[in-house]
C-alpha positions as CSV (number, residue, x, y, z in Angstrom):
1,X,0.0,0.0,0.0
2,X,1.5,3.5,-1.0
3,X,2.1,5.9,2.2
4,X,-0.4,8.3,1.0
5,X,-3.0,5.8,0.5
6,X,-1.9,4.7,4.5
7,X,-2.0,8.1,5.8
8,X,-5.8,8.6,3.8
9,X,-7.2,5.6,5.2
10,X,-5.9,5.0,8.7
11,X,-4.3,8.6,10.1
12,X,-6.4,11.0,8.8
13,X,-9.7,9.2,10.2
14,X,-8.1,8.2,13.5
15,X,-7.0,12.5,13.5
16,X,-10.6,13.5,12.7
17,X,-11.6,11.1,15.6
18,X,-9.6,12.5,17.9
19,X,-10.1,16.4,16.9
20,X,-13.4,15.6,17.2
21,X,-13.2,13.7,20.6
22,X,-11.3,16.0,22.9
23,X,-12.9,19.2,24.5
24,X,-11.2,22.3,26.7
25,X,-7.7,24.0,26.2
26,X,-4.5,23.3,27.9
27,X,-1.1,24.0,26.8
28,X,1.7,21.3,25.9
29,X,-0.2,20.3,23.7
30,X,-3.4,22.5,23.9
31,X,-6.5,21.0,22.1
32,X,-8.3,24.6,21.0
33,X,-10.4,24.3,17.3
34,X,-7.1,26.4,16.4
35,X,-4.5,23.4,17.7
36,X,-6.9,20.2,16.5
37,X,-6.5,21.8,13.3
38,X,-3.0,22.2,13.4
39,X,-2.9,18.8,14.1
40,X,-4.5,17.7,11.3
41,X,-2.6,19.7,9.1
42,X,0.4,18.1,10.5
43,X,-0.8,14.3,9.9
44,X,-0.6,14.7,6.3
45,X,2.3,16.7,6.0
46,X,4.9,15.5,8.0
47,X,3.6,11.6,7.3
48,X,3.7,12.5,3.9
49,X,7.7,13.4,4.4
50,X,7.9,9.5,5.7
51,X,9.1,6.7,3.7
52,X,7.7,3.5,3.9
53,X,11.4,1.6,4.8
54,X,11.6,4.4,8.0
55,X,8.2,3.4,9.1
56,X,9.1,-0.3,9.0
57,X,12.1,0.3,10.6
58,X,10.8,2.2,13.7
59,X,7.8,-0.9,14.1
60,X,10.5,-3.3,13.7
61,X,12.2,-0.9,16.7
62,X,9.3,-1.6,19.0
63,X,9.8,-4.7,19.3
64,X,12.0,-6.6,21.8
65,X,15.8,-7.4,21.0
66,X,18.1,-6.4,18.5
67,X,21.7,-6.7,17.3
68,X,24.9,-5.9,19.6
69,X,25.1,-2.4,17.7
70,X,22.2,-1.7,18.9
71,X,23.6,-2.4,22.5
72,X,26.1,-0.4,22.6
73,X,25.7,3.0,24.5
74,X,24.2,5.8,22.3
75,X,24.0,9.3,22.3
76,X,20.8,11.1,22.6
77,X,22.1,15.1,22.5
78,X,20.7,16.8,19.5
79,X,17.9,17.5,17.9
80,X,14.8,15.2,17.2
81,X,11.2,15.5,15.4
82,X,8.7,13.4,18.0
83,X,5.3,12.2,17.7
84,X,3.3,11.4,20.3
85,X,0.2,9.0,20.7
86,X,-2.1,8.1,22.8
87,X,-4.0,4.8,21.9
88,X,-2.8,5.7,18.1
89,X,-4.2,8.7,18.0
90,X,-1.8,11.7,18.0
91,X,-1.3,13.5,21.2
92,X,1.7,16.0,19.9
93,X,4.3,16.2,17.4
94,X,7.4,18.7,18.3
95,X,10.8,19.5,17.7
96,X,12.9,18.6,21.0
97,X,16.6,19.4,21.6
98,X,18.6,17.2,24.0
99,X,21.4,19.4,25.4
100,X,24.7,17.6,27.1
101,X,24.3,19.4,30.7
102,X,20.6,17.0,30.6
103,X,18.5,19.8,30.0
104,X,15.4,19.9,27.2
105,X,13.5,21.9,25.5
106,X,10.2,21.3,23.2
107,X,8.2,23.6,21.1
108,X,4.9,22.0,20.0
109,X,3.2,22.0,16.6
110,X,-0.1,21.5,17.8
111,X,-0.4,24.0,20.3
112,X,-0.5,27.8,19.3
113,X,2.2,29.7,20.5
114,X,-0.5,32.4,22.3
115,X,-1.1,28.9,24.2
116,X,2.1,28.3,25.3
117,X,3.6,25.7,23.0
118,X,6.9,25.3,24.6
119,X,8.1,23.1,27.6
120,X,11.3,22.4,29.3
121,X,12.4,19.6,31.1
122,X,15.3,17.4,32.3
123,X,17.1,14.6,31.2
124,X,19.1,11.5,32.6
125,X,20.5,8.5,31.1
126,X,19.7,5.2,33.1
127,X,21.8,2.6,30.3
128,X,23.6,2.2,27.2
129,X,21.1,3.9,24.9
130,X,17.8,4.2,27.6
131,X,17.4,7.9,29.2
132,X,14.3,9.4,31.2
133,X,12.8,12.6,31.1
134,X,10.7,14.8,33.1
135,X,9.3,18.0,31.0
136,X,7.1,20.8,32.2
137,X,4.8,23.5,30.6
138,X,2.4,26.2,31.7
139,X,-1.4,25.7,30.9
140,X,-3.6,28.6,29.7
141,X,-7.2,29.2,29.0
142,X,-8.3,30.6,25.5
143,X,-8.6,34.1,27.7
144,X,-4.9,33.7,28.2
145,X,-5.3,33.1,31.8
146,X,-2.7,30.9,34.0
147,X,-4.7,27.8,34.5
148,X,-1.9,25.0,35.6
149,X,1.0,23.5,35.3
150,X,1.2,20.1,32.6
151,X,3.8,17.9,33.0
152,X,5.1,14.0,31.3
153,X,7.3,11.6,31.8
154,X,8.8,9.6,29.6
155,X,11.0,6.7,29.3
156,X,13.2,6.7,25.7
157,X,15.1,3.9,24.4
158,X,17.3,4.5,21.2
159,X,16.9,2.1,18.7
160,X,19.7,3.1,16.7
161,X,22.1,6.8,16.1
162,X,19.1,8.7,14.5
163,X,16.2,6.7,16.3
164,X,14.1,6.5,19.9
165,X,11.1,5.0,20.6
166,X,9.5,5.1,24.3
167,X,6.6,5.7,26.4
168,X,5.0,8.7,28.6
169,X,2.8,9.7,31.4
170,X,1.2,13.0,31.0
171,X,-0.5,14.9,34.3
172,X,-1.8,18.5,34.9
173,X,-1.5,19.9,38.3
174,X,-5.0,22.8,38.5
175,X,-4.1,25.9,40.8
176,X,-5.1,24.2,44.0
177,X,-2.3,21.7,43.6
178,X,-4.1,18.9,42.6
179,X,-4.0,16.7,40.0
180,X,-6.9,17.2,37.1
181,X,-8.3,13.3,36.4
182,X,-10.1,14.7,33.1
183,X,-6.1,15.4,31.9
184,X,-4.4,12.2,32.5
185,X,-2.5,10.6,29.5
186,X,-0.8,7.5,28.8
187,X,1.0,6.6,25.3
188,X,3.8,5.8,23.1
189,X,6.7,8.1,21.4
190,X,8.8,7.4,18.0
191,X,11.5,10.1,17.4
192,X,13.8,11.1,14.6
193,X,16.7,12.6,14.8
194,X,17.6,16.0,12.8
195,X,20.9,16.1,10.8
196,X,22.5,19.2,9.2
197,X,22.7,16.6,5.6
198,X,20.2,13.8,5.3
């Protein structure tokens, strides 16, 4: 099947469903009409950018084992193009730079900038190419108006030099300190690094 015929007939319906699915604004990612479309936007084009032999190898990278180049320990500093899902549907899609003193930063394509569409975080590594992250962002209403604080974690395995795959928790703390259970996320991350030549 040709990737455009893929991205017609499994992410563009599993985008509308979501778009049409989730209600309210909150930054990192926001889900305002403005950011669901955005996100829609952003199915098409960046899948479109995907070839069929990278999607097959990042599936193939979800999966348990690999060779003893894959074992051996990886750098994750740099700059990476992530996607993130929850139960397939797309939660975010960012660029994210990995600096060597384990800080990180994120700015958002689905969430307007008026929204607050960056986050920072922190890093660690905890093996040869696996690293955890904690990341933070300010919430916002569509008034502008402070309404939280959204945080994720995430643990990131590399699957190769230019590859990670992994898996986050996403929470947002309301004003009065406690956790909002309507904004609780679970899912799954594939990243990409970004090279100066391809």
């Amino acid at each position: 099947m040709k990737l455009s015929k893929l991205i017609q007939t499994t992410w563009l319906p599993l985008a509308a469903i979501y778009m049409m699915t989730v209600s309210g604004v909150e930054a990192c990612p926001a889900t305002s009409n403005v950011a669901k479309f955005n996100a829609s936007r952003l199915l098409v084009s960046r899948a479109s950018g995907m070839s069929a032999a990278s999607i097959d190898r990042i599936r193939s990278a979800e999966t348990p084992g690999g060779n003893a180049a894959q074992e051996s320990r990886l750098d994750i500093t740099g700059m990476w193009e992530v996607t993130q899902t929850i139960a397939g549907q797309l939660f975010d899609h960012a660029f994210q730079q990995l600096y060597a003193d384990g800080n990180e930063v994120q700015n958002s394509a689905v969430v307007p900038p008026g929204l607050g569409n960056i986050c920072f975080g922190v890093w660690e590594r905890t093996g040869n190419r696996t690293f955890r992250l904690k990341h933070y962002g300010w919430n916002f209403d569509a008034s502008g108006n402070f309404t939280g604080t959204f945080f994720l974690t995430a643990i990131m395995t590399m699957t190769d030099a230019n590859n990670y795959t992994g898996t986050f928790v996403t929470d947002t703390l309301l004003l009065s300190g406690l956790p909002d259970p309507n904004l609780h996320g679970e899912g799954t991350i594939i990243a990409k690094r970004i090279r100066l030549d391809p």
